[in-house]
N, C-alpha and C positions, 0 to 999 in steps of 0.2 A: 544616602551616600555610603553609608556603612554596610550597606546589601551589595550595591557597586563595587566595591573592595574586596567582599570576599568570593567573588566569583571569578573562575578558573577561566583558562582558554578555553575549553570544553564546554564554557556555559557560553561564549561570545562567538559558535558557529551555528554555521545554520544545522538544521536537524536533519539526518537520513531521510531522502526522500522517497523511499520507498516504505516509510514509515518508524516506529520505533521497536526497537529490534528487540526489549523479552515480550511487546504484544504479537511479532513474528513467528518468536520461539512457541509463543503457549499457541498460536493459530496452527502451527505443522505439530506441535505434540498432539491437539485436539484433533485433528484430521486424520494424525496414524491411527488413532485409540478408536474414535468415534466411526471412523468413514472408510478406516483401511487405506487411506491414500498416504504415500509416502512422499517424503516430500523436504526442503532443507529449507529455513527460513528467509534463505535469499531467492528462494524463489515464488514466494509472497512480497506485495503490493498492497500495502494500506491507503485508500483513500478517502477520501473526504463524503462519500456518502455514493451512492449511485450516479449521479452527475460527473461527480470527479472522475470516476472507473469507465464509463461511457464515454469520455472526453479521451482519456489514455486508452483503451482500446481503440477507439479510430486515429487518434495518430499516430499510432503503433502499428496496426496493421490494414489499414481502410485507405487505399490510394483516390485520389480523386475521381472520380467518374465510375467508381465500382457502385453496385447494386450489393446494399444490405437488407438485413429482413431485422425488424425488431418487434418482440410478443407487444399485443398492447394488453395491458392492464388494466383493470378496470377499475 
């Protein structure tokens, strides 16, 4: 009960769904340093594993009746 108490409004929202934002920041600092791509952290997408990222790229940009290609892996 005493945990319950001392938690702010900030802890009783949901969380950024685009992920949590210093694992954003350190993913576009690692990308300028590492890979040269420049980049701001809102424009990084944390999700939940490969599934989650293939779920939001198709209904992002996959309209119904379009033809994709996806690598199979072995």
């Amino acid at each position: 009960m005493r945990a319950a108490r001392a938690l702010g409004a900030a802890d009783l929202t949901y969380p950024d769904p685009a992920g949590f934002l210093p694992l954003r920041q350190a993913i576009a600092a690692y990308l300028g340093v590492a890979r040269g791509i420049v980049c701001r952290p809102e424009q990084i997408v944390v999700t939940s594993g490969f599934q989650g990222a293939l779920a939001l790229v198709r209904q992002v940009l996959v309209r119904p009746g379009d033809t994709v290609w996806v690598e199979e892996v072995p």
